[in-house]
C-alpha positions as a printed NumPy array, in Angstrom:
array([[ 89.647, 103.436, 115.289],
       [ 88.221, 102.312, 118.619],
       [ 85.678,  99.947, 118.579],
       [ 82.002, 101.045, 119.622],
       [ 79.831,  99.881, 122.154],
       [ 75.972, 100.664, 122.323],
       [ 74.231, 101.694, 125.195],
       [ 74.274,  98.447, 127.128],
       [ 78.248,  97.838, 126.806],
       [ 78.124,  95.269, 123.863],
       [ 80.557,  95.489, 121.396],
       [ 78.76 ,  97.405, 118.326],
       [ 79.046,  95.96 , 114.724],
       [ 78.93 ,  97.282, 111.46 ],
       [ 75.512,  97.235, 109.716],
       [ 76.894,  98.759, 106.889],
       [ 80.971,  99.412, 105.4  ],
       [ 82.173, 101.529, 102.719],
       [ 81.463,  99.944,  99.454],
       [ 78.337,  98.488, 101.395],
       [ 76.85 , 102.129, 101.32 ],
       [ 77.957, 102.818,  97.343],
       [ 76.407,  99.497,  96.43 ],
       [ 73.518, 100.969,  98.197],
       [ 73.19 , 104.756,  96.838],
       [ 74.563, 102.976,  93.25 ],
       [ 70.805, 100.774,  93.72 ],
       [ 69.168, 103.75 ,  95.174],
       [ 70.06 , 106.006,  92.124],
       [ 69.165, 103.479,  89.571],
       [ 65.531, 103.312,  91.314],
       [ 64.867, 106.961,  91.363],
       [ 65.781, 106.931,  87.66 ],
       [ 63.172, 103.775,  86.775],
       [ 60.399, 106.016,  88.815],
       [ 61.003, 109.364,  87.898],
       [ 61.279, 108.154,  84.334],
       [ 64.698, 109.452,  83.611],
       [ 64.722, 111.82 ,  86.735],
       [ 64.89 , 114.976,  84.679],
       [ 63.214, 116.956,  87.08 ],
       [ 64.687, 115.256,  90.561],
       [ 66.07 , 117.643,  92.746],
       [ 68.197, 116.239,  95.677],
       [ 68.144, 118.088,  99.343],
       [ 70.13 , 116.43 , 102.4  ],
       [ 69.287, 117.127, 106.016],
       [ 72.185, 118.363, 107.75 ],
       [ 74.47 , 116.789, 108.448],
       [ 75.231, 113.239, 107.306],
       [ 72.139, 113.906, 104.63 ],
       [ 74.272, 116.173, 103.18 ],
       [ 76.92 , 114.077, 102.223],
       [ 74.868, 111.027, 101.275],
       [ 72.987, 113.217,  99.032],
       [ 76.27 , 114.837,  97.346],
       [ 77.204, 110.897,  96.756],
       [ 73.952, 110.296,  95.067],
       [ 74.279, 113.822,  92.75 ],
       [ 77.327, 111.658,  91.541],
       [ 75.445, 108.512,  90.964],
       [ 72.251, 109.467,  89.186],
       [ 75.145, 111.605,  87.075],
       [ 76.866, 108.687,  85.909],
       [ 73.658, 106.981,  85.21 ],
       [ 71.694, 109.921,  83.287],
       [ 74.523, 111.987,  81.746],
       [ 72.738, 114.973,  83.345],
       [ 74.136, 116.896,  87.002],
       [ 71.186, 116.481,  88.935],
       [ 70.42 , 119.435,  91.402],
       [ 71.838, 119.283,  95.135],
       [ 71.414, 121.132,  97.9  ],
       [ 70.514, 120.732, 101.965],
       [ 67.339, 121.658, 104.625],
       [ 67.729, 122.746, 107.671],
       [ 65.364, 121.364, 109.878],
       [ 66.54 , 122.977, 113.789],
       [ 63.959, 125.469, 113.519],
       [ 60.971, 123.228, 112.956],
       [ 61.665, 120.446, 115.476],
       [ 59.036, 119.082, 117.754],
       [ 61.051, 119.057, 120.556],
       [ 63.083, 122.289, 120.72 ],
       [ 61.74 , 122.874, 124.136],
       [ 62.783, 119.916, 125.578],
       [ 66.426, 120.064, 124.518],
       [ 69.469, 122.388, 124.351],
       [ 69.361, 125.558, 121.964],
       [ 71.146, 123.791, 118.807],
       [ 73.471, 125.796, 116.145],
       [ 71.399, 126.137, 112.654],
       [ 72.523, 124.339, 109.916],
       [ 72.811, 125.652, 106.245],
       [ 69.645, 125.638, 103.887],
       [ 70.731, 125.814, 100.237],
       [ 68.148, 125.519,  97.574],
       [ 69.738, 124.811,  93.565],
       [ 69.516, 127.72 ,  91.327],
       [ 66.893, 126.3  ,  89.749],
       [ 64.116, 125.946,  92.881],
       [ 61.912, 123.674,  93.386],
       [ 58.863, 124.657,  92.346],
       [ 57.167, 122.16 ,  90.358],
       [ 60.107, 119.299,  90.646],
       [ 60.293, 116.047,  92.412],
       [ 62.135, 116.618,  95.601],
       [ 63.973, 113.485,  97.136],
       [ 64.784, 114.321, 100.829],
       [ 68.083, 112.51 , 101.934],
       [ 68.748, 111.011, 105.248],
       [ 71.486, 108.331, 107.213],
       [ 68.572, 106.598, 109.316],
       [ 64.644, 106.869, 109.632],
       [ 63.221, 105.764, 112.939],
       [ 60.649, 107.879, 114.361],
       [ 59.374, 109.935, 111.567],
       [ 59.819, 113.152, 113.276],
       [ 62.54 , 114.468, 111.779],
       [ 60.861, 114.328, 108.334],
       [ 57.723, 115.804, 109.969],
       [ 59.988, 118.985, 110.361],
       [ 61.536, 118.998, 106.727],
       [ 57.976, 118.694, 105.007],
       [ 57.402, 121.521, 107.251],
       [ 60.403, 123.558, 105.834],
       [ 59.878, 122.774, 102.774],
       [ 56.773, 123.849, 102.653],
       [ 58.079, 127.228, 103.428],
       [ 60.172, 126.824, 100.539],
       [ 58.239, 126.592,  97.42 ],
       [ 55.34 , 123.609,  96.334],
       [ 57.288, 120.624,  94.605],
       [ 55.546, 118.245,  92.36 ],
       [ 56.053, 115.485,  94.905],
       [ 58.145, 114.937,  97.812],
       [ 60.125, 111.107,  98.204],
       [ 62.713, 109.888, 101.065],
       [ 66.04 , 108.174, 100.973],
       [ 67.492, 106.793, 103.35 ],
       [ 70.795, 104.248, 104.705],
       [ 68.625, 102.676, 106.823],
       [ 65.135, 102.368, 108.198],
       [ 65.024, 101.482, 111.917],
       [ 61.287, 100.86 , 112.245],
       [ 59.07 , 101.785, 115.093],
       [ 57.391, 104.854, 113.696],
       [ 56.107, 107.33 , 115.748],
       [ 54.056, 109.515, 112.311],
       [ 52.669, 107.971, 109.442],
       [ 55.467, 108.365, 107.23 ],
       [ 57.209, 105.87 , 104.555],
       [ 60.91 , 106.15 , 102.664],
       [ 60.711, 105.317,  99.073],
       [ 64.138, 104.332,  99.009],
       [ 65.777, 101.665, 101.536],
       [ 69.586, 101.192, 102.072],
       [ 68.939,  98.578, 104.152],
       [ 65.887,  97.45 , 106.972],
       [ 67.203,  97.088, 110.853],
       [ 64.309,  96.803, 113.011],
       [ 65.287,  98.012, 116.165],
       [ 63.845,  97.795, 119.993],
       [ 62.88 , 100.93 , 121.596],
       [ 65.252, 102.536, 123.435],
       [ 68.885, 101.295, 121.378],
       [ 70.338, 103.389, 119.227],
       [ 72.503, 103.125, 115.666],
       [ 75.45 , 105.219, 115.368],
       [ 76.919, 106.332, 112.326],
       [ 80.342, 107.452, 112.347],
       [ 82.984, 107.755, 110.096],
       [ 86.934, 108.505, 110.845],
       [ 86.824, 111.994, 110.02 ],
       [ 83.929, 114.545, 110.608],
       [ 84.121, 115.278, 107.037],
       [ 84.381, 112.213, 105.276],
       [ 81.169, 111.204, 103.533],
       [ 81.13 , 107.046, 104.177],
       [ 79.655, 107.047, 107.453],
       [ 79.386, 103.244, 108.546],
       [ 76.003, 102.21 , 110.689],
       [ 77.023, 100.663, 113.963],
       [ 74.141,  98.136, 115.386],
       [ 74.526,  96.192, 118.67 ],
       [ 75.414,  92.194, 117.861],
       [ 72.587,  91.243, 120.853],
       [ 69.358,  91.948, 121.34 ],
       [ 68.401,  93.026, 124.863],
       [ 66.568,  90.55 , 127.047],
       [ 64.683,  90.07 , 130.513],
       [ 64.09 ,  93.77 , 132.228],
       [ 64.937,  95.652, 128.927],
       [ 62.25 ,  94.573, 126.967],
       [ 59.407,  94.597, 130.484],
       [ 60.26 ,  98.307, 130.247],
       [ 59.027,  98.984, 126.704],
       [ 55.329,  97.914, 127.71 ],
       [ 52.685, 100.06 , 128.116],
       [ 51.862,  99.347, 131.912],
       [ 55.687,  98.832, 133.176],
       [ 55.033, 102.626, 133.168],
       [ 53.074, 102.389, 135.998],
       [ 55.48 , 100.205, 137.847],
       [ 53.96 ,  96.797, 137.839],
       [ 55.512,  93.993, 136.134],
       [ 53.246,  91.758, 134.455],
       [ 50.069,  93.073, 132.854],
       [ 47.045,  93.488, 134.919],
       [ 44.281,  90.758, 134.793],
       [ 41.177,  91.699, 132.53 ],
       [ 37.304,  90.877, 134.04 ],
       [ 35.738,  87.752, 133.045],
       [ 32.721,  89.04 , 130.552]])
């Protein structure tokens, strides 16, 4: 496979490999299990699409740790996205609730990264549509930082504080496969990149403005 580059041109690395990420859902299962207390009543939903498959993965997991097949399913989130105006009309993904609901249950939503919080803004909002859970916890690969919402995952892969403006890719061989691998750049950006990031580089100028002597 070609190697990736991020947005500047650098080579990208991986953040995290194959039997990186079942290390990681194999610690993230055990940890729902110690704080649901057995996770009897956990139900797993992945937002589409690599959410999906991560949550599938950690079905299997909390299986081989409890005994017990632990509800799976996915949310669709298109529909409740803050920014649907702003961007191109996007297919709809598939919402699939377990047999069993969720009424009542602990819901873990399921995600590759975390970054601004918006995209869990718009699955509490589905799921709200859905039916009232018991509680409502987040997993995720990895947790990029720089929050734009008030909102926390209970379950870490693995922390990448990012700068604004760079992205992390996740990719895998084949669209299907369910081991995507988390591409970060090797260098931090420097000089210009990070004078465009402050509040009054907005506004053209490029050092801040001088404040009154009291």
């Amino acid at each position: 496979m070609d190697a990736q580059h991020d947005d500047t041109g650098n080579a990208a690395r991986p953040v995290l490999e194959a039997p990186d990420i079942a290390r990681v859902l194999t610690r993230i299962a055990h940890e729902i299990v110690e704080r649901a207390k057995g996770a009897d009543d956990v139900v797993l939903l992945g937002i589409p699409t690599r959410g999906v498959f991560l949550a599938r993965r950690l079905a299997d997991k909390l299986e081989q740790i409890t005994g017990r097949k632990t509800p799976v399913g996915s949310l669709d989130i298109t529909m409740y996205r803050d920014d649907l105006r702003l961007r191109p009309a996007r297919a709809l993904a598939r919402t699939e609730i377990p047999g069993e609901g969720i009424e009542g249950s602990l819901v873990v939503l399921v995600d590759d990264v975390l970054f601004s919080g918006r995209t869990i803004r718009a699955a509490l909002d589905a799921l709200g549509d859905i039916g009232r859970p018991r509680a409502v916890q987040l997993a995720v690969l990895v947790d990029r930082g720089h929050r734009e919402l008030p909102i926390r995952a209970d379950y870490v892969g693995k922390n990448l504080p990012r700068r604004c403006g760079r992205r992390s890719r996740c990719s895998s061989p084949r669209r299907t496969a369910v081991t995507p691998c988390c591409s970060a750049s090797s260098r931090p950006p420097r000089g210009p990149a990070v004078a465009r990031t402050l509040p009054y580089a907005r506004e053209g100028r490029t050092a801040a403005p001088a404040r009154p002597h009291a």
